[in-house]
C-alpha positions as CSV (number, residue, x, y, z in Angstrom):
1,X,75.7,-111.7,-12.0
2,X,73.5,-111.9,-15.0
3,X,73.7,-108.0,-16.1
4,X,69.7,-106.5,-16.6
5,X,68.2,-105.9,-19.6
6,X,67.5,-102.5,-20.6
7,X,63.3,-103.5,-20.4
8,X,63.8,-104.8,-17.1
9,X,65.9,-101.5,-15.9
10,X,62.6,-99.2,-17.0
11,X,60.5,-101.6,-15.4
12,X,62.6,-101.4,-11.7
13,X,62.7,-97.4,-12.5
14,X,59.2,-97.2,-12.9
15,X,58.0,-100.1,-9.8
16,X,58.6,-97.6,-7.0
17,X,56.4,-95.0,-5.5
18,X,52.6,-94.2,-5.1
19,X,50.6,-94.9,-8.2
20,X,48.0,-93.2,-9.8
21,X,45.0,-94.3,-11.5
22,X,45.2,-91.1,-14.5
23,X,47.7,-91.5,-17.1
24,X,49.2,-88.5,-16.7
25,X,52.1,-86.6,-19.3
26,X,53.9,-84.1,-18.5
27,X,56.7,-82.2,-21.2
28,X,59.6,-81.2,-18.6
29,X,62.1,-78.7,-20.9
30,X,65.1,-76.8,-19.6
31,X,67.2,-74.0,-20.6
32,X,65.0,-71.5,-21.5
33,X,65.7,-68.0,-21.0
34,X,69.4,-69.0,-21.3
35,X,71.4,-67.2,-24.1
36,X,73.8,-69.8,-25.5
37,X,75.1,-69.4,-28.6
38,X,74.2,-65.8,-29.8
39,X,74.3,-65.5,-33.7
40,X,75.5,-68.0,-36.8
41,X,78.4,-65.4,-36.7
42,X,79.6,-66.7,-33.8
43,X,79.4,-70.2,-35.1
44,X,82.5,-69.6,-37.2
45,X,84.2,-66.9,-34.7
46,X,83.6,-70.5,-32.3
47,X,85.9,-72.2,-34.9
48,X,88.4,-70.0,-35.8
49,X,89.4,-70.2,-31.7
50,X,90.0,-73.4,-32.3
51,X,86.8,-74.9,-30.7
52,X,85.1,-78.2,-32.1
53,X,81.2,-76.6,-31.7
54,X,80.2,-79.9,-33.6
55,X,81.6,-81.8,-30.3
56,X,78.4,-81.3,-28.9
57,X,75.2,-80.6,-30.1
58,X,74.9,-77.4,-27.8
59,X,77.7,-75.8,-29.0
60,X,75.8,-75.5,-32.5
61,X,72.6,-75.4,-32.0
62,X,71.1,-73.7,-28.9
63,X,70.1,-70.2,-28.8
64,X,67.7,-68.0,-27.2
65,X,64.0,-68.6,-27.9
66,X,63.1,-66.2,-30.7
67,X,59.6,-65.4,-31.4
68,X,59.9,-67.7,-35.0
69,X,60.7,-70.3,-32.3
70,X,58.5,-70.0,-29.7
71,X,55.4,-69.2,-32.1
72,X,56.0,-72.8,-34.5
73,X,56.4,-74.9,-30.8
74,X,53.1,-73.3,-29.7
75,X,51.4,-74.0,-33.1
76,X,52.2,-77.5,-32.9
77,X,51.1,-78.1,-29.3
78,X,47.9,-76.2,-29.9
79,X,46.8,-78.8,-33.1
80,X,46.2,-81.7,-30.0
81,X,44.2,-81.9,-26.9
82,X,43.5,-84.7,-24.6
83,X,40.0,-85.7,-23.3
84,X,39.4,-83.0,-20.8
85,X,40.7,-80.3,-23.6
86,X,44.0,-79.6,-22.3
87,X,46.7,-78.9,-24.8
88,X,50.0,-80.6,-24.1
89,X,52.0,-78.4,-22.4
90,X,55.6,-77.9,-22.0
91,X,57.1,-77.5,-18.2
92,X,59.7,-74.7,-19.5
93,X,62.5,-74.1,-16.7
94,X,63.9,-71.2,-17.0
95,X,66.8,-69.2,-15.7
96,X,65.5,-65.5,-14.7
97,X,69.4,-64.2,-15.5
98,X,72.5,-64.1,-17.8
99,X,75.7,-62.5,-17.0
100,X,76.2,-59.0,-18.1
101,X,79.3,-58.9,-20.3
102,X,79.7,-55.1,-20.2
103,X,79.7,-54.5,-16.3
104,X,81.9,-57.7,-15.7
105,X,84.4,-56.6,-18.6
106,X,84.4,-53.0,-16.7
107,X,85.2,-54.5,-13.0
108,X,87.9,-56.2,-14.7
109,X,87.1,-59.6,-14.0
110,X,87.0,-59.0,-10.6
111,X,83.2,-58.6,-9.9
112,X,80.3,-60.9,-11.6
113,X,77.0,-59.3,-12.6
114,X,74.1,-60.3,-14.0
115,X,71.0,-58.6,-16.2
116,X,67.2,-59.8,-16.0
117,X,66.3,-62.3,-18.5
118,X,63.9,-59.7,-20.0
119,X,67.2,-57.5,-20.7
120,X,68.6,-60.3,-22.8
121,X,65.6,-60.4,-24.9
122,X,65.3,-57.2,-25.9
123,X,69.0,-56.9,-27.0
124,X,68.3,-59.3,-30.0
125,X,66.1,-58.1,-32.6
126,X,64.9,-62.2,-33.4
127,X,63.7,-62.2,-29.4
128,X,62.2,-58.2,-28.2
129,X,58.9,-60.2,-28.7
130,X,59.6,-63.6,-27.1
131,X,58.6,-62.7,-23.5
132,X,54.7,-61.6,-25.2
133,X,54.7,-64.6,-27.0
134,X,55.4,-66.8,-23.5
135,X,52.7,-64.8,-22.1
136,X,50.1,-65.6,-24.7
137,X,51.6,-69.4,-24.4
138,X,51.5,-69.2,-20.5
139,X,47.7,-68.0,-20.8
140,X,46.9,-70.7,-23.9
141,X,47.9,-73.3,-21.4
142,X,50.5,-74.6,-23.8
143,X,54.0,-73.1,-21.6
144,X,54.5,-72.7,-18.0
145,X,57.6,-71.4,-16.9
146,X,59.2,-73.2,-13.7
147,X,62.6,-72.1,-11.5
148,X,65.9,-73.2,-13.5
149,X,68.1,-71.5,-11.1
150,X,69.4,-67.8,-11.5
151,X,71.4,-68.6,-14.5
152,X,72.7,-71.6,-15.9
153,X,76.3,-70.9,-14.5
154,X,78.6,-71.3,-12.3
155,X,79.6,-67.8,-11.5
156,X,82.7,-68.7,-9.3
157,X,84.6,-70.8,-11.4
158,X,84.0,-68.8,-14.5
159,X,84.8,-65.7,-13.0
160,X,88.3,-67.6,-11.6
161,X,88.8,-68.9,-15.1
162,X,88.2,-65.7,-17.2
163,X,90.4,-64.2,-14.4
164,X,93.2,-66.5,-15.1
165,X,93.7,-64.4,-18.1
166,X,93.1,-67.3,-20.7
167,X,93.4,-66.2,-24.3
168,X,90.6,-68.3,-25.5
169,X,88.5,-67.8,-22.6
170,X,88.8,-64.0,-23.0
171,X,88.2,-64.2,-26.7
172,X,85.2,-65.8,-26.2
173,X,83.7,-63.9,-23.3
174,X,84.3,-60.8,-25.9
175,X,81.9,-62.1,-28.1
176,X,79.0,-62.2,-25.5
177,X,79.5,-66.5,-24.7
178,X,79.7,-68.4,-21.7
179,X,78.1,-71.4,-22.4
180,X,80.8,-73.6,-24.5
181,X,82.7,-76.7,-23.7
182,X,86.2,-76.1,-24.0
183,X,88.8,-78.7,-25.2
184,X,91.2,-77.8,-23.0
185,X,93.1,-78.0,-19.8
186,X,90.8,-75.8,-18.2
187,X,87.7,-77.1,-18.1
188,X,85.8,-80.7,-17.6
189,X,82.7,-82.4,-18.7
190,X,80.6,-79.8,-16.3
191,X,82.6,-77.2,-15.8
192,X,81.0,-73.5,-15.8
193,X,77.8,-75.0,-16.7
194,X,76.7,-77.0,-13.2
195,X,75.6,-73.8,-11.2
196,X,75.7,-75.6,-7.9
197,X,78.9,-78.0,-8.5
198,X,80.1,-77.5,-5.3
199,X,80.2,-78.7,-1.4
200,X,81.9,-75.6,0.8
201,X,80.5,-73.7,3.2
202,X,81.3,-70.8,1.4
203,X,79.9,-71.5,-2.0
204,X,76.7,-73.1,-0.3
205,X,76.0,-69.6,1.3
206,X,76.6,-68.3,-1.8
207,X,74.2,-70.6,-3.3
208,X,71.5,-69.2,-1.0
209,X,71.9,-65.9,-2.3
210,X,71.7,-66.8,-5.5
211,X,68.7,-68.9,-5.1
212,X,66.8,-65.8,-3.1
213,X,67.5,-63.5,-6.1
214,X,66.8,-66.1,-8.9
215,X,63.3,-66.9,-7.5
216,X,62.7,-63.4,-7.1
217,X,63.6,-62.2,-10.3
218,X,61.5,-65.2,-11.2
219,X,58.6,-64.0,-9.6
220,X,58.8,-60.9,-10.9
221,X,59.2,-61.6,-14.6
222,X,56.2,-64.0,-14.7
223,X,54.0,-62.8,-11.6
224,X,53.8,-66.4,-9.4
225,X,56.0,-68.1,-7.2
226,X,58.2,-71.3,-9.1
227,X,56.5,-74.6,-7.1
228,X,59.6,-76.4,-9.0
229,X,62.9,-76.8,-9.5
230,X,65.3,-78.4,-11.8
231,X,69.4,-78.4,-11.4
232,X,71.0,-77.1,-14.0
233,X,73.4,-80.1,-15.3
234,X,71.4,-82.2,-12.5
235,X,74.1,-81.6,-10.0
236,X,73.3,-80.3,-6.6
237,X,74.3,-81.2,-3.0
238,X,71.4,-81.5,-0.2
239,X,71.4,-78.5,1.4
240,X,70.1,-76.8,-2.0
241,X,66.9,-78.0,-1.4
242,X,66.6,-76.6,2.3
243,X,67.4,-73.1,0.4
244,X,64.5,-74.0,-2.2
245,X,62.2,-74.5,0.2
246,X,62.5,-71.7,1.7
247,X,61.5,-69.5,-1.5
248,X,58.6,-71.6,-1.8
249,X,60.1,-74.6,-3.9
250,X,58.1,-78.0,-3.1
251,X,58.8,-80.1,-5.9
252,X,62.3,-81.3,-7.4
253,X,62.7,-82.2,-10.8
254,X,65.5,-84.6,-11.9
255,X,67.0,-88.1,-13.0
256,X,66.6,-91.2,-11.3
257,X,70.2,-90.3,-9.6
258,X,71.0,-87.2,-8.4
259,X,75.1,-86.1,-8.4
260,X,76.0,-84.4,-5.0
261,X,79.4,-82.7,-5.1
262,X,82.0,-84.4,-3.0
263,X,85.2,-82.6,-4.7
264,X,86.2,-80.7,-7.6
265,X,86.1,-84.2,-9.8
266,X,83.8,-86.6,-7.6
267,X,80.1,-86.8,-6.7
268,X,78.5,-88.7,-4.5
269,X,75.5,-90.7,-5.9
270,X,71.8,-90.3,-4.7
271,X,69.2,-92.4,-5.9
272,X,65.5,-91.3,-5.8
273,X,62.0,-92.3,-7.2
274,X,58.6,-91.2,-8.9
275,X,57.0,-89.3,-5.7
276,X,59.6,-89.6,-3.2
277,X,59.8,-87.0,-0.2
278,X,63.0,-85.5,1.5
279,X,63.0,-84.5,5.1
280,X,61.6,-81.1,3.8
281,X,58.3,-82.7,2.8
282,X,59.6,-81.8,-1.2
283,X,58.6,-84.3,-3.6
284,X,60.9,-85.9,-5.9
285,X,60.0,-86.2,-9.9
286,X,62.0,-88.5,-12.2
287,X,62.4,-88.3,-15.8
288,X,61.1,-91.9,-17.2
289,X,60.8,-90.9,-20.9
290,X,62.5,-88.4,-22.9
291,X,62.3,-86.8,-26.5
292,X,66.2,-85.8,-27.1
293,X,66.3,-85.3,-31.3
294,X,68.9,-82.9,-31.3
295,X,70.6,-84.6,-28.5
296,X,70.5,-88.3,-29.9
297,X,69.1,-88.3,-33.6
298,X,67.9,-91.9,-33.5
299,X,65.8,-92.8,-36.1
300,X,64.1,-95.0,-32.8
301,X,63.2,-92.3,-31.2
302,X,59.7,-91.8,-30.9
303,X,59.2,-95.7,-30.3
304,X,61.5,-96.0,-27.7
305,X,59.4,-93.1,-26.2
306,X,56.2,-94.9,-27.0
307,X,57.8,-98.3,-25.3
308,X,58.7,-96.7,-22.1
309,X,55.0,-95.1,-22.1
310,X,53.8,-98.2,-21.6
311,X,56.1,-99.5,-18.8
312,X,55.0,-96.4,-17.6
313,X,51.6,-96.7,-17.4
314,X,51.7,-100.5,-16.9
315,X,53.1,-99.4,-12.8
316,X,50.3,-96.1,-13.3
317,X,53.1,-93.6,-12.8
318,X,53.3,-90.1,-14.4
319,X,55.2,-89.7,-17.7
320,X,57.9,-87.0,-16.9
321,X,59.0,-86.7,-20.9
322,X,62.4,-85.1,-20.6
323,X,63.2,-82.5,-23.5
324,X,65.7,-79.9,-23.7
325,X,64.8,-76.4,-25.1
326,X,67.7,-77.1,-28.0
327,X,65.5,-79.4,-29.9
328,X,63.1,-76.5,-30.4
329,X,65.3,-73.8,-31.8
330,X,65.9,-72.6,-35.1
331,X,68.0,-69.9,-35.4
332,X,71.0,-71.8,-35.8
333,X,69.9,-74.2,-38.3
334,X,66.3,-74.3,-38.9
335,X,66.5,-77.6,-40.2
336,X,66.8,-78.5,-36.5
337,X,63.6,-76.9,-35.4
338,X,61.2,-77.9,-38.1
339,X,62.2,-82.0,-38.2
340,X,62.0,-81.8,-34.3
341,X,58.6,-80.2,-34.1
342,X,57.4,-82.9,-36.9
343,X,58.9,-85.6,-34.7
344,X,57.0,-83.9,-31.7
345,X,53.4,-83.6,-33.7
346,X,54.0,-87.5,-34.5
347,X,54.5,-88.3,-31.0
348,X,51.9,-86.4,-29.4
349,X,49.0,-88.1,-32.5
350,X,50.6,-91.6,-31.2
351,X,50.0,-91.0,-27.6
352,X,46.6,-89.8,-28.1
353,X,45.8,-92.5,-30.3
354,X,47.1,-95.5,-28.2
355,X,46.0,-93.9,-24.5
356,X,43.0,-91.6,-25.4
357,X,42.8,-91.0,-21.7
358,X,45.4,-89.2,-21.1
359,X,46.1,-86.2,-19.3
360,X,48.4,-83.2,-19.9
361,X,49.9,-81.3,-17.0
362,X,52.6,-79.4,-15.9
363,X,55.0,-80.7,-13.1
364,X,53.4,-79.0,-10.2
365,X,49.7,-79.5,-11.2
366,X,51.3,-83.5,-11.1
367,X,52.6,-82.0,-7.7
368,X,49.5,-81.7,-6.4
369,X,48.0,-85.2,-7.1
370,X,51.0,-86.4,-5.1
């Protein structure tokens, strides 16, 4: 068999499902709210444990959103507007938790806890003034947070692993850090990071819970119900959906294949499309485009995205623009954020130069055309 080209592949992604006559763009962005790597100290505490934190781009450049970071994203968005005067507009899913070192340390590994999202911003000096800025960015029309899941963790196996008693693990856990691949025996590609890798009774229940809180604590940190959802490392089995929907989740962000936990190490492979509905009625949104600089520094990059813009609208789809909340931050290296948002002002002229009719939204505003 003659294999497909990669134009032919975005043209069989984008073929399926209802069409729309709008060209529509919407910014998806995860991770936000998350605290990854805390400081630049911890950069080098990161290497002196004997972690490669150049191994992956997370490792060395994702933080929590400070107020220098949030502020230059919003100035960029708000230099462009499309034809009804919408400002592009970034789909932000958060996580409304991280774990609270101190309580965890004092149950002796034995109990997990977590602290509001809020609490986490107010312990670093760079961030007590992120959550106004997402406020003034949520009312500008520029930011709209959307449900990421509790945290972006998956409590049960870091709790066994810390409780294990391994040196490195411990050492890092000290310094306030969850989030790290580890180059060891311990871990794999999504381990502690997936926060619903897993298929047993007993962690689905547990899954509920966690889902109840997190879109609670949601709720209450930005004052509306989450109509989204996206999987933290895209990995989720079925029945997380039925516990979405019952906190008031309709729509389901993701890839064109969704991985469903089968076993520790294997997944069973879903496929979906642009609009697609599960037995729930919830619609299905796929990623067709994405803007990953600090992910995949192409020098490409913003024409590939331009390419599969107009495959996109060729089949009048959406343009679900995939982008992670590491290629906005700067506190890490601020080279990082100020290239990226360069490389995100270039894009958003092009689009509005080539398709001066099109339209910014956020995924559930897309939701409801569907």
């Amino acid at each position: 068999m003659i294999p497909l080209s990669n134009t032919a592949k975005k043209h069989l992604l984008n073929f399926p499902g209802k069409k729309l006559d709008k060209k529509i763009v919407v910014f998806e962005s995860d991770d936000w709210g998350g605290e990854r790597i805390p400081s630049v100290r911890d950069l080098k505490f990161l290497t002196s444990c004997g972690i490669d934190i150049y191994a992956n781009p997370f490792n060395h450049l994702d933080s929590l959103e400070t107020e220098d970071d949030l502020s230059a994203l919003f100035e960029t968005l708000r230099r462009y507007k499309d034809r009804k005067g919408n400002y592009p507009v970034i789909t932000a899913n958060c996580v409304s938790a991280n774990p609270d070192f101190e309580k965890i340390r004092e149950s002796g590994f034995r109990e997990y806890h977590y602290e509001n999202m809020l609490h986490t911003y107010k312990r670093k000096k760079e961030c007590m003034n992120s959550y106004a800025l997402i406020k003034e960015g949520m009312s500008a029309g520029v930011f709209h947070p959307q449900f990421h899941g509790r945290e972006h963790l998956n409590v049960k196996q870091w709790i066994h692993a810390l409780q294990s008693g391994n040196e490195v693990l411990r050492k890092v856990f000290n310094a306030g850090i969850y989030g790290i691949d580890f180059n060891n025996e311990l871990t794999n590609k999504t381990y502690f990071m997936a926060a619903f890798n897993s298929n047993t009774k007993e962690d689905l229940n547990e899954y509920r819970n966690i889902i109840k809180e997190g879109t609670s604590l949601f709720k209450d940190i930005f004052g509306y119900t989450s109509r989204s959802f996206i999987a933290p490392s895209y990995i989720w089995h079925p029945s997380v959906e039925v516990y979405l929907k019952e906190n008031g989740v309709k729509y389901i962000q993701g890839l064109p294949i969704q991985y469903a936990p089968v076993s520790d190490d294997r997944y069973r492979k879903i496929y979906h499309y642009q609009g697609q509905r599960n037995k729930k009625q919830q619609v299905y949104f796929i990623r067709n485009c994405f803007f990953e600089p600090a992910l995949n520094p192409r020098h490409n990059l913003i024409d590939e995205c331009l390419r599969r813009l107009k495959i996109i609208f060729f089949w009048k789809k959406p343009a679900i623009i995939g982008t992670h909340r590491i290629n906005f931050i700067g506190s890490l290296n601020e080279k990082n954020r100020k290239q990226n948002l360069k490389n995100l002002s270039v894009l958003l002229k092009k689009i509005l130069e080539i398709w001066p009719d099109v339209e910014f939204l956020t995924t559930d505003k897309l939701g409801e055309l569907y």
